[in-house]
Every structure is written in C-alpha cells, then in structure tokens.
N, C-alpha and C positions, 0 to 999 in steps of 0.2 A: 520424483517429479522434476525438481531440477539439481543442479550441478554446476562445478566450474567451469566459471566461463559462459555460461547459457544466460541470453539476457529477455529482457519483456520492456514492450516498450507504450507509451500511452501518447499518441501524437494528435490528442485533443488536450490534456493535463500540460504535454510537456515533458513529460517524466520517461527516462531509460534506467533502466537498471541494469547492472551483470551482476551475477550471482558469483561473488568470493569464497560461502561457503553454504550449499543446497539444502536441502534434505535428502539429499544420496548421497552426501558429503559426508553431514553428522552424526555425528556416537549420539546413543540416549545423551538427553540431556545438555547437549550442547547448543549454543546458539547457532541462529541463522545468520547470515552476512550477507551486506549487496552495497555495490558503489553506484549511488544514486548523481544522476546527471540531470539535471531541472533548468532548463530554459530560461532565457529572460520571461519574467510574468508566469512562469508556469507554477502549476499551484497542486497543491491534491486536493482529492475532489467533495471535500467539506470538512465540518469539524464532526471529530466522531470519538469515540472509548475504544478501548482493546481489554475487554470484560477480564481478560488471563494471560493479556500476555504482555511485555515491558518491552519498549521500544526507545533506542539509542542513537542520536542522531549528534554525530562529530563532523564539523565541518576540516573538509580539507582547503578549500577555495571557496572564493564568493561570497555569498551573503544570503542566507538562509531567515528569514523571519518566520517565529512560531507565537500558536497562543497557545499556551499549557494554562489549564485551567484558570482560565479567564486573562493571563497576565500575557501580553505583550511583547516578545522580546526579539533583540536581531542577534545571530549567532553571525563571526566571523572566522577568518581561518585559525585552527586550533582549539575553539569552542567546542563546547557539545551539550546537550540538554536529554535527560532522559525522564521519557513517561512510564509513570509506573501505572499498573492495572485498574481501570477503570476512572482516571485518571482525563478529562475532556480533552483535546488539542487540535490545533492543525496547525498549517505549515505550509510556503511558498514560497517561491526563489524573489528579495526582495534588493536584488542589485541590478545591473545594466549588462553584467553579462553571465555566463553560465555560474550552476552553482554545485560546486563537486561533494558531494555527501557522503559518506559511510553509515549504514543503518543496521543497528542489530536489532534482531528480533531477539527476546528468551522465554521462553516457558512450558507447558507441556508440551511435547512433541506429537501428539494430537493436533493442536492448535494450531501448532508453529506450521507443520503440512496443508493445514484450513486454510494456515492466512495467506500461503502461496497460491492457494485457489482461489480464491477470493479474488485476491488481485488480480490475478491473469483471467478470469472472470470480469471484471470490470474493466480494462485497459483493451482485453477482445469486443465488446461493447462498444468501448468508443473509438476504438479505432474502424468498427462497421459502420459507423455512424450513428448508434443508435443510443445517443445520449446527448445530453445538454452543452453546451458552450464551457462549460465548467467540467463536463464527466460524469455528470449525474445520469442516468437512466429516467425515461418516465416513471409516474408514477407507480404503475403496474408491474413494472418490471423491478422497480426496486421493492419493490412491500414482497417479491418474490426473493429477490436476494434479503433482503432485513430477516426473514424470517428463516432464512437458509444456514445464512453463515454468524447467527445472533449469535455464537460463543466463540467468537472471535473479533468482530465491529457491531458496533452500534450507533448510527449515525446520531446527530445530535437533533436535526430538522428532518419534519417536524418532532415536535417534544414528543418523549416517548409515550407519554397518554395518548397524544392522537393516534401515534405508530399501532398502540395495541388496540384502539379503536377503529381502525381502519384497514388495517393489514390483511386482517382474517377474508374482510369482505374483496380486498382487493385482488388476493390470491386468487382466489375463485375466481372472479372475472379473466385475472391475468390466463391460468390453466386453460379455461375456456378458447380462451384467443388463443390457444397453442403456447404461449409462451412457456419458458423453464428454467427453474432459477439458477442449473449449470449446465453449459453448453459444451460439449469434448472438446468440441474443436477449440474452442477457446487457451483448455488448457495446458500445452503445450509450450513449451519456449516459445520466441520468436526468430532463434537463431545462437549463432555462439560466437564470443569474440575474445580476444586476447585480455585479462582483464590488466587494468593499469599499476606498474610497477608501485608508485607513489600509494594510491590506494592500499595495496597488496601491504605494504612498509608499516600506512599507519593499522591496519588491522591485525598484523603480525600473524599473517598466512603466507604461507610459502607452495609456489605451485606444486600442484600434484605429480 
C-alpha cells in the first residue's frame, strides 16, 4: 500500500506524514516508519488504544505533548515515549511552530497494513470535509469505522460500553444512508516526496 517516500496528509488534524519505511518496504516482521510533520495546534484526532500494536514516537524538533495513560507529558528534541499495546494515549503539536516526528509502528503485519488503512481512511474523510474540527467523523460514520478497524484502534470516547451499545445500531443506520466504513479512493498515498535527510539519520534508513 505504501512505500518510500509516498506521504498522506490530514489538513483538518494538521498532520503529514512521509513514509521512511511502507509495507512494501518491509521483511515479515519488521516495523513501519513515517516522519510525522504536525502544525502549530495540530492534534490527532482523539485519545484512543492500539489493541496489538506498539507505537514509538522520537521527537526530532519541536514540541510534541502526549497523555499516555492518563500522565501528561511534553516531549522535546531527542525525546521519545513509546505506547505499548492497549496502552490509552494521545498526542498534539504543543509549541509555536512545527513539530518534526519519527513514528514507529510494530507488531503483526496484519495490523501494521490495517493501521495504514485506517489512517489514510480517516485523513481522506477530513480532508472531504467530512469530519469534525478535530477529525472526528460523525457519529455514523465512526461506529462504521470502530467496528471496522477495532483490531487496530479503539477510540477512547465514548467509553467503550456505550461503543458496544450503540455501534450495532448505528451501523445499520449508517449502511442504510449508503455509508462505508472503507472508501478506495481514500486509500491511496496522497503523493510522494523526497523524505528528509535528518529524519532518514535518526531512523537509520538509508534510501533505497
């Protein structure tokens, strides 16, 4: 699905990525890579889990603030904080100007393929406009994605009792209206770019 250099962008979030190392990149077993570019204010798009898979966030620049399970913290450059599996968090760009990120996925490659849909799934969303000030999706469209891509995210609101109280029903409604919880066209790159040397340094990938 993606590769070096192929990036996806969320210009409701905030958030660019290029892809260091795809899923056409990697051997079994290997992680994924992506140098994460986040705007002033820009944010992802709630707090949520990763039921299987570990997420690694090194700051190169800037100022990155996260909550990992419930705790508070600002990452600056040469920091990094990593969530393990199921595991709550989120995370915003919480300086005055950009904030330059290295993120590694790891865990089955199963998943690790999901979570790149997933996302290019959601950032096609709002970049259609079809999502909240934040990135969120309505409600119908999300209880179509919750229930699509649940072994890979789990958002955290609402709590997951109402999720599974509500979802079933909302699905139906959502199919009804046509809706679908993965769109093609969505996921695709959004294009390809030179990835940055510095990035490339602290990831210790070397171009193809």
């Amino acid at each position: 699905m993606s590769r070096y250099g192929d990036f996806y962008e969320n210009r409701i979030t905030g958030e660019r990525a290029v892809v260091l190392r795809g899923d056409e990149d990697r051997v079994p077993g290997q992680s994924g890579v992506a140098h994460l570019i986040v705007r002033p204010h820009g944010a992802v798009a709630g707090e949520h889990v990763h039921p299987h898979l570990t997420e690694r966030f090194f700051v190169i620049s800037g100022v990155l603030g996260t909550r990992v399970d419930g705790v508070a913290r600002e990452l600056h450059a040469g920091e990094e904080a990593t969530v393990a599996p199921g595991v709550r968090h989120d995370w915003w760009n919480a300086g005055e100007g950009e904030a330059s990120v290295l993120v590694e996925v790891a865990g089955p490659d199963e998943q690790a393929v999901r979570f790149e849909q997933m996302i290019a799934t959601i950032f096609g969303l709002a970049n259609d406009g079809r999502t909240n000030a934040k990135g969120l999706p309505n409600p119908l469209q999300l209880a179509l994605l919750a229930r699509e891509f649940e072994d890979v995210i789990v958002f955290c609101q609402p709590p997951r009792a109402v999720q599974r109280a509500l979802f079933g029903l909302l699905c139906a409604v959502a199919r009804a209206r046509g809706l679908h919880a993965i769109y093609p066209q969505y996921l695709p790159p959004h294009g390809t770019a030179a990835p940055d040397p510095e990035a490339l340094r602290h990831a210790g990938i070397s171009p193809p």
